[in-house]
C-alpha positions as CSV (number, residue, x, y, z in Angstrom):
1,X,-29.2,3.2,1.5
2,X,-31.4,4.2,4.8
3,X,-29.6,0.8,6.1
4,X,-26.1,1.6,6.2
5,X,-24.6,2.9,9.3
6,X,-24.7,6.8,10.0
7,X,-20.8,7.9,10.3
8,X,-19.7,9.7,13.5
9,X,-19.5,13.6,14.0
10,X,-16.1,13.2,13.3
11,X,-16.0,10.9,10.4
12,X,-18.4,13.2,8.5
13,X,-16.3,16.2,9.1
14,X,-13.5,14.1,7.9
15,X,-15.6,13.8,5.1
16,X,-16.6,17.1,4.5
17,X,-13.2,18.6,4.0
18,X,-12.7,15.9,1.4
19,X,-16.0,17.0,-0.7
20,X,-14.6,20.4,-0.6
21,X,-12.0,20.1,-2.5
22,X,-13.4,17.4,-4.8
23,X,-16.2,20.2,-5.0
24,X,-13.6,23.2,-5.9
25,X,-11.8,20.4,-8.4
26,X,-15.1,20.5,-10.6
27,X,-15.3,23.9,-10.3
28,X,-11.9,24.2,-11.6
29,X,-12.7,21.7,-14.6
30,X,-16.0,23.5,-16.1
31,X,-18.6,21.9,-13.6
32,X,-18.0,18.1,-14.5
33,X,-15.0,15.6,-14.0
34,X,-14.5,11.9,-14.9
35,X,-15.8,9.4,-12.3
36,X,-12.2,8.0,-12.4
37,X,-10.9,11.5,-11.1
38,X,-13.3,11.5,-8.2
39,X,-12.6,7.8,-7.6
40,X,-8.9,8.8,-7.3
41,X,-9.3,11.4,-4.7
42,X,-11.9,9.9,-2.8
43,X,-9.4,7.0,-2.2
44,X,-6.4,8.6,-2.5
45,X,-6.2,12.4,-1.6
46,X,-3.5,12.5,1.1
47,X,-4.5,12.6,4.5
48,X,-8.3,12.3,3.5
49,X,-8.5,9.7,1.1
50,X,-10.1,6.7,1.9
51,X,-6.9,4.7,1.4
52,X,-4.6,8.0,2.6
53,X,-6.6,8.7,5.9
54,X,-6.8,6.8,9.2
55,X,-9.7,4.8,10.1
56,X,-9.4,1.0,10.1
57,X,-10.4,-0.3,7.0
58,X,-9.1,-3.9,7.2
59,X,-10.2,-6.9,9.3
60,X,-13.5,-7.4,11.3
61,X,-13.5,-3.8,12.9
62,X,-13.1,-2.0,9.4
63,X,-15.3,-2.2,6.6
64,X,-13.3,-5.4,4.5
65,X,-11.9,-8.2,5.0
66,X,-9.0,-9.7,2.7
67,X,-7.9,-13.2,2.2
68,X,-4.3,-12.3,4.3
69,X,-6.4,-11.3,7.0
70,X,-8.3,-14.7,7.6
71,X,-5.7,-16.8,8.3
72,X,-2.1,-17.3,7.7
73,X,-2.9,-20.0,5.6
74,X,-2.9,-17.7,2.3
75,X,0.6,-16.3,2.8
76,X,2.2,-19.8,3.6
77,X,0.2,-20.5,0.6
78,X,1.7,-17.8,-1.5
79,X,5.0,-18.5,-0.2
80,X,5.6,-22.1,-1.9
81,X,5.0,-20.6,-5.0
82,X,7.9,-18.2,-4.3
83,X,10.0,-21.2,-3.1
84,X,9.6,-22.8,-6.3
85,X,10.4,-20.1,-8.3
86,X,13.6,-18.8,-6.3
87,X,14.9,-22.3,-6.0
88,X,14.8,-22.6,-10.2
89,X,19.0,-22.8,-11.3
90,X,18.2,-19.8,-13.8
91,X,18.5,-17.7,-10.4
92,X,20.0,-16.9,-7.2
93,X,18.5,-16.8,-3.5
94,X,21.2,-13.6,-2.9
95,X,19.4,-11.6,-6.3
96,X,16.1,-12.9,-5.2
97,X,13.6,-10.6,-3.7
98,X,10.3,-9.9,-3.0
99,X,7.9,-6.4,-3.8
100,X,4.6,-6.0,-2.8
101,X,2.6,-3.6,-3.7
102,X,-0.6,-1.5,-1.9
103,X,0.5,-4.5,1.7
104,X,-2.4,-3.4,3.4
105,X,-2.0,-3.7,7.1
106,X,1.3,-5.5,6.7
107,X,0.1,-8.9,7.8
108,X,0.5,-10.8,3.9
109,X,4.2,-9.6,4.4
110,X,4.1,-11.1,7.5
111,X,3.2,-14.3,7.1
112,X,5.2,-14.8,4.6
113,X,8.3,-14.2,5.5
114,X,7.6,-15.9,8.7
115,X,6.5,-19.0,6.7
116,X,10.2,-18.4,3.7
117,X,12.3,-18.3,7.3
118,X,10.6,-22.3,8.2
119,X,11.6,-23.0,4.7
120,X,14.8,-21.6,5.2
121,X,14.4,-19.3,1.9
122,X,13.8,-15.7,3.1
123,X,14.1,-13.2,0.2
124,X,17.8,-11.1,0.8
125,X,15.2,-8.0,0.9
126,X,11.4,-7.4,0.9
127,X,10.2,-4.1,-0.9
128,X,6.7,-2.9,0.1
129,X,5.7,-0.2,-2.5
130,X,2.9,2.0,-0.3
131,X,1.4,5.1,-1.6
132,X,-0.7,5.8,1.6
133,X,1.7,7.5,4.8
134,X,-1.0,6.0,7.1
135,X,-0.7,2.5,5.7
136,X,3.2,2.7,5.5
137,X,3.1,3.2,9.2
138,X,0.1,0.8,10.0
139,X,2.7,-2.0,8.0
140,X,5.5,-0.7,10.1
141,X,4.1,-1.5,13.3
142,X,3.1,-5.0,12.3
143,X,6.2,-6.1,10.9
144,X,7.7,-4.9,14.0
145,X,5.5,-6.8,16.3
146,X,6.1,-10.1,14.1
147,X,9.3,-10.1,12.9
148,X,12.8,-10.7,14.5
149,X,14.9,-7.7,14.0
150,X,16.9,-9.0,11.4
151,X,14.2,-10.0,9.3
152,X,12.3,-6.9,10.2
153,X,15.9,-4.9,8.3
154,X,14.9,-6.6,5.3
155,X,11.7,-5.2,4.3
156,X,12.0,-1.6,2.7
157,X,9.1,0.5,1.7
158,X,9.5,2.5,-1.8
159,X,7.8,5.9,-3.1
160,X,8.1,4.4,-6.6
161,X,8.9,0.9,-8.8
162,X,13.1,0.6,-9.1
163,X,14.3,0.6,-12.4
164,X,14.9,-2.8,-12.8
165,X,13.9,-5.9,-9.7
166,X,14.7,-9.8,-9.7
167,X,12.0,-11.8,-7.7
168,X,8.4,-12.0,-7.3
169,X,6.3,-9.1,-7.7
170,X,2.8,-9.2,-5.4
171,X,-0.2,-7.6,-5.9
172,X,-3.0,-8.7,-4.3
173,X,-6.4,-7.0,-4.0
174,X,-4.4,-3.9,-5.8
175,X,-6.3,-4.0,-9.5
176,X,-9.7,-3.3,-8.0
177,X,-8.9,-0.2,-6.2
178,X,-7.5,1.6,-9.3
179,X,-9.7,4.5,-10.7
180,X,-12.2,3.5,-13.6
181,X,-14.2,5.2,-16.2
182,X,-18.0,4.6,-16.4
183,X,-19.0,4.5,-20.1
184,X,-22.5,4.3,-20.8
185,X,-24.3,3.6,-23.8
186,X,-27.8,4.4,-25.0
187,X,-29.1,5.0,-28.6
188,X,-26.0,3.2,-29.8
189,X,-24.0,6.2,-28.9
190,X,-21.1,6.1,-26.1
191,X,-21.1,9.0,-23.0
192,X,-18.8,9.0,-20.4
193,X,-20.8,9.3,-17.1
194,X,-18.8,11.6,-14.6
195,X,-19.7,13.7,-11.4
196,X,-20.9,16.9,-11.3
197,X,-22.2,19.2,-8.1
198,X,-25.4,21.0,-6.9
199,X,-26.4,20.9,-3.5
200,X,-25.1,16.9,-3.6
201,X,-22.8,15.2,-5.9
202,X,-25.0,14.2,-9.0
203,X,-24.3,11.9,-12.4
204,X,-23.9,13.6,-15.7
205,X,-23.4,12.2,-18.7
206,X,-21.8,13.5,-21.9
207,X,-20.0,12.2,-25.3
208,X,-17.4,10.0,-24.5
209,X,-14.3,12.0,-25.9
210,X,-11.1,9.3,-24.6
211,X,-10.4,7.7,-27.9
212,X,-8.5,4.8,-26.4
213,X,-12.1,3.8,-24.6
214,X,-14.1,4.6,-27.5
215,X,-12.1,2.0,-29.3
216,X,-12.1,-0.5,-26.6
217,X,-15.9,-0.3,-25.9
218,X,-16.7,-0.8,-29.5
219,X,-14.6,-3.8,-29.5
220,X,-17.3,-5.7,-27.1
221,X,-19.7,-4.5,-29.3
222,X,-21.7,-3.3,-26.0
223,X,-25.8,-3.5,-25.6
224,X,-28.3,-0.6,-26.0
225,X,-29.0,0.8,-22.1
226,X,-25.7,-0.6,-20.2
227,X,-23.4,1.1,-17.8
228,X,-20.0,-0.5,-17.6
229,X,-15.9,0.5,-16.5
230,X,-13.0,0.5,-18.3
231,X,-9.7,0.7,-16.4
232,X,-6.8,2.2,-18.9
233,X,-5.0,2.4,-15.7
234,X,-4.8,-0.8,-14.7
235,X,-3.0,-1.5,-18.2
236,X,-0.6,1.2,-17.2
237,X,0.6,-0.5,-14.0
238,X,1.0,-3.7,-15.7
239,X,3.4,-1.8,-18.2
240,X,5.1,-0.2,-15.1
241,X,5.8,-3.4,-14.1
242,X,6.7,-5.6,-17.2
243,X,9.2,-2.5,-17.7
244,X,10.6,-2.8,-14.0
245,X,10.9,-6.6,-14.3
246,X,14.5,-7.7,-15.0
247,X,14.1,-11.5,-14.2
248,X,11.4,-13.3,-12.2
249,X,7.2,-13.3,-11.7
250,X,4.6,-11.0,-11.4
251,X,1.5,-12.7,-9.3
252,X,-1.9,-10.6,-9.0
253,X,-4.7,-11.9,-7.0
254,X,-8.6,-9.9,-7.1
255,X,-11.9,-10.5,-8.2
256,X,-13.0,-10.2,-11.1
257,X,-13.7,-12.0,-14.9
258,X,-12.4,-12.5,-18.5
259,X,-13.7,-10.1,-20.8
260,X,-16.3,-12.1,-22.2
261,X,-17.8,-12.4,-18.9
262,X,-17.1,-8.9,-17.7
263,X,-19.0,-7.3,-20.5
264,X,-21.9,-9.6,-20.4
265,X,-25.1,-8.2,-21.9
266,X,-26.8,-9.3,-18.9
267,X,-24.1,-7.0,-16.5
268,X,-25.4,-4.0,-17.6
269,X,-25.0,-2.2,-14.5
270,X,-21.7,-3.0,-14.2
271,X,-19.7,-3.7,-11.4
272,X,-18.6,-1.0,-9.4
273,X,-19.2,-1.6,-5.7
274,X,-18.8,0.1,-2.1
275,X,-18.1,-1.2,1.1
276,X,-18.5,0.4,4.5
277,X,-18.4,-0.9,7.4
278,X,-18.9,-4.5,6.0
279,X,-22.2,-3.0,3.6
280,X,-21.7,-3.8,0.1
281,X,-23.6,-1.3,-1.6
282,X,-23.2,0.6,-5.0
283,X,-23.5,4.5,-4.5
284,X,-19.9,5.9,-4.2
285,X,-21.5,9.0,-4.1
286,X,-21.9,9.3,-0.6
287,X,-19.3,8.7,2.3
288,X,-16.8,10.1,0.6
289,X,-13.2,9.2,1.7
290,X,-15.1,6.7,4.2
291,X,-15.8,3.6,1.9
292,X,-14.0,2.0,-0.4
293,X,-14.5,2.1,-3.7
294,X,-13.8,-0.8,-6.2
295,X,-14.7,-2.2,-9.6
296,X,-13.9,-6.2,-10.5
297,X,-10.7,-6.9,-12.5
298,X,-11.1,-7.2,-16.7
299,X,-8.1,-10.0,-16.5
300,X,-8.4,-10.4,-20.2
301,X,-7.3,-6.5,-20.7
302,X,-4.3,-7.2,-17.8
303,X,-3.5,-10.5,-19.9
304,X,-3.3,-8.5,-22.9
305,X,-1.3,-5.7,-21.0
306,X,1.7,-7.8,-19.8
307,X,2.1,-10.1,-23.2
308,X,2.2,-6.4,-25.1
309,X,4.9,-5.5,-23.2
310,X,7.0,-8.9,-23.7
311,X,5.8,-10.5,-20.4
312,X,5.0,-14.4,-20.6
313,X,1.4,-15.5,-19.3
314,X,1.9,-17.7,-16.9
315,X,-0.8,-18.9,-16.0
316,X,-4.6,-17.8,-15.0
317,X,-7.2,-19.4,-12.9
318,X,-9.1,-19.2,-9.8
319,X,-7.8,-18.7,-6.1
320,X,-9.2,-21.7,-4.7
321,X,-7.3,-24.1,-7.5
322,X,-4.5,-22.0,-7.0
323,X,-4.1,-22.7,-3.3
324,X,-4.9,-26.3,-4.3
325,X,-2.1,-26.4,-6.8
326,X,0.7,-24.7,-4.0
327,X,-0.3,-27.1,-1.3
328,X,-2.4,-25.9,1.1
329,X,-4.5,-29.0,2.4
330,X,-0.9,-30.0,2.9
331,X,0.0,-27.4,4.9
332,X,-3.5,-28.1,6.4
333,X,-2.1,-32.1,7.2
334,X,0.7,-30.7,9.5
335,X,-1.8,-30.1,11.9
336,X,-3.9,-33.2,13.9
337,X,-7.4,-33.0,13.1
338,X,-8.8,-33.0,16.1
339,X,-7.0,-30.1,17.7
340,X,-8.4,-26.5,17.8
341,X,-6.0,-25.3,15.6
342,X,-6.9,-27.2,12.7
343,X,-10.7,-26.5,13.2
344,X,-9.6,-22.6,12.6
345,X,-7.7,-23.2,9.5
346,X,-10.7,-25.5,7.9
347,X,-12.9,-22.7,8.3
348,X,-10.8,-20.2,7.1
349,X,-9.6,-22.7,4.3
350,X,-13.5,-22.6,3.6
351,X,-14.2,-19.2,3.3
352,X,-10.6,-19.4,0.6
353,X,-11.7,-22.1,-1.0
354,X,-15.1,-21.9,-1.2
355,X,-17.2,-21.1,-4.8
356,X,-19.8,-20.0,-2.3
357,X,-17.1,-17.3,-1.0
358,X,-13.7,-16.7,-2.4
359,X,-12.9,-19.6,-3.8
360,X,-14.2,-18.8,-7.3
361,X,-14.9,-14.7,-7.9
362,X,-11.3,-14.4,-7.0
363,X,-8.8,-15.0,-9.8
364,X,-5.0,-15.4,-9.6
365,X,-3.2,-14.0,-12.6
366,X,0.3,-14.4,-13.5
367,X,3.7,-13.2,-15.8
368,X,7.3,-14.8,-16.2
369,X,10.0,-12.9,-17.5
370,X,13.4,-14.9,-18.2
371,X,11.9,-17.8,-16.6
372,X,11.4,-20.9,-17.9
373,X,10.0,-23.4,-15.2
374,X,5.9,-23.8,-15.5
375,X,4.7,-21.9,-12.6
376,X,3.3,-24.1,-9.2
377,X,0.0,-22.2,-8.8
378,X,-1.2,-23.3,-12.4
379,X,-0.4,-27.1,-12.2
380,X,-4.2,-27.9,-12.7
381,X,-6.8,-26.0,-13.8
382,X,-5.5,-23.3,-15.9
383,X,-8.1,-21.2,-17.4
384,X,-5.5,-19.2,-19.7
385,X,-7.8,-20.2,-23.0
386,X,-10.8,-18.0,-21.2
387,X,-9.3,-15.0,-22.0
C-alpha cells in the first residue's frame, strides 16, 4: 500500500470529515456495520462521498478511465443499437427516448446524441438519472459545450426512475459501484464480514444473519476459507427498472462474470477492488471518500433479476463482440487509413476490443420488453447459455 500516492492536505481533511460520521454511524449501530453500509457512504454520502464530492475522478487526470472516455467510438457504437431498435414498426421515433443512468462526466451522452443527429434519429428527449449534485453539474457543462441548444433542451436529469418510460435504458459501468456484502466462510459456517472502529477502521466478522444471502451463498455451495460479495442490490435496480419499463430495452455494460465463474473455488478472495489515482488496489479501508470502490458484476443473478420480473433476455456477451456486432470497424472504414485520425480510433478501438484490455472482462447485458426484433449487439456470439 506504501506505493500509492499520499493525498493532499486538503484531500485528507476531505477525508476526515467523511470517517467521522462513518465513525459516529457504527457507534450508532452497536460498534459494527455491514461492509455494504460503509461502501454506500464512502461513495455516496452527499458532498463527501467519493461519487457525491468534487475531485476528478474520470479520464487521465482522475483515478479511472471508462470506455466513453477513450474515444467517441463507443457511443457511435452504442448508438446503432438504438437506431435499430427505435426504427422497429412496434414503435415510434416521437415516444422514443433515451435514460441513462449514473452519465459520468456527461461525455457517453454526448457522443451519442451527436452521433443519433448524423443518423437523423435523435431521441424526442434524453433523461439522465444522477444521484450525485457534483456530477449532475459536471454533465451539465459538457452537454453544454457539445451540444446545439436545441439538442442541449432535450436532455433532462431526474431525482428518481418515471413511472413508466419507452426507449432504451443505459447503464454502463453503474452495477459495479452498487454497495455489496462480503460473506465469508470458514468451518463450513457463513459470517458476514463488516467494519468496525478502534484507532483505524478494522474487519470483523460475525454470523451472517441476511437470510436472503444465506440462501443464495448456499446455493454455490461455496469452499472452506473464501471471501466473496453478494449484491441484493443490484437485483433491486433491475426490478426498479423492469417495473419502470413500458416498452423498449434495457442495455447494461461492466465487468464482471456468470456465476459459475464469479464464485470460482479458485476466487476466493473475491473481487472487490479500489482505484485511486489510476492504482488498482484492494483495501477500501483507507482513502475514504477518495477512491472508488467496486466489485465485478454477478450477470447471472442480474439475468435472473430481469426474467423474474417479466423482462426478456436479450442477449449476453462480451463488449468487444458487441461493438463488432453494432458496426464499429465500419464506423472505423469512414475514415482513410492513413490519416491521423484513424490511427487514434485504432488504438482506442484496441484498448475496446482487446481481450488483453476491455475487450473481454467487460460484458454487455441486455432486456426487451414488448419488443420483438432480435437485438443488433447479439448478432454473433451470444453467451446467454453461460449463465
Amino acid at each position: 500500500m506504501s506505493a500509492l500516492p499520499i493525498p493532499s492536505t486538503e484531500s485528507q481533511a476531505h477525508s476526515q470529515q467523511l470517517c467521522a460520521l462513518i465513525e459516529q454511524r457504527i457507534v450508532e449501530s452497536g460498534g459494527w456495520i455491514s461492509f455494504a453500509e460503509f461502501m454506500h457512504m464512502a461513495l455516496y454520502t452527499p458532498g463527501l462521498g467519493y461519487y457525491s464530492g468534487g475531485a476528478q475522478k474520470f479520464g487521465q487526470a482522475g483515478d479511472f478511465v471508462t470506455a466513453p472516455e477513450i474515444s467517441p467510438l463507443f457511443a457511435q457504437t452504442i448508438a446503432r443499437q438504438y437506431a435499430q431498435l427505435e426504427a422497429t414498426q412496434m414503435l415510434t421515433s416521437s415516444q422514443f427516448n433515451i435514460l441513462e443512468l449514473g452519465a459520468g462526466t456527461g461525455k457517453l451522452s454526448a457522443d451519442l446524441l451527436l452521433e443519433l443527429q448524423q443518423l437523423n434519429q435523435l431521441p424526442k428527449q434524453y433523461f439522465i438519472l444522477e444521484v450525485s449534485d457534483h456530477l449532475r453539474q459536471v454533465q451539465q457543462e459538457t452537454l453544454q459545450k457539445k451540444l446545439s441548444q436545441d439538442i442541449f433542451q432535450s436532455v433532462v436529469w431526474l431525482d428518481k426512475l418515471p413511472e413508466s418510460f419507452t426507449g432504451l435504458m443505459l447503464a454502463n459501468e453503474v452495477l459495479d459501484a452498487i454497495p455489496v456484502h462480503l460473506v465469508y466462510k470458514n468451518n463450513n459456517v457463513l459470517y458476514e464480514r463488516g467494519v468496525t472502529f478502534g484507532s483505524d477502521f478494522t474487519w470483523q466478522d460475525k454470523a451472517l444473519d441476511n437470510k436472503e444471502i444465506a440462501q443464495e451463498a448456499h446455493g454455490y455451495c461455496l469452499p472452506d476459507q473464501y471471501l466473496t460479495e453478494f449484491c441484493p442490490a443490484a437485483a433491486g435496480l433491475v426490478n426498479s427498472l423492469a417495473s419502470s419499463l413500458e416498452q423498449g430495452a434495457i442495455l447494461m455494460l461492466d465487468y464482471g462474470f456468470s456465476a459459475r465463474e464469479y464464485y470460482h473455488p479458485q476466487r476466493n478472495q473475491g473481487t472487490l477492488m479500489c482505484h485511486y489515482q489510476h492504482y488498482a488496489h484492494s483495501n477500501p479501508l483507507i482513502n475514504i471518500g477518495l477512491q472508488d470502490i467496486t466489485a465485478h458484476v454477478n450477470f447471472t443473478q442480474i439475468a435472473h433479476a430481469g426474467e423474474a420480473r417479466g423482462i426478456s433476455l436479450a442477449g449476453y456477451t462480451t463488449q468487444a463482440r458487441f461493438l463488432m456486432n453494432c458496426g464499429i470497424l465500419d464506423i472505423m472504414s469512414q475514415h482513410s487509413p492513413d490519416s491521423p485520425q484513424f490511427m487514434q480510433l485504432a488504438a482506442a478501438a484496441q484498448k475496446l476490443l482487446s481481450p488483453a484490455e476491455m475487450g473481454d472482462l467487460f460484458k454487455v447485458i441486455a432486456f426487451t420488453k414488448n419488443i420483438d426484433v432480435p437485438m443488433l449487439g447479439f448478432s454473433n456470439g451470444d453467451k446467454s447459455h453461460t449463465l
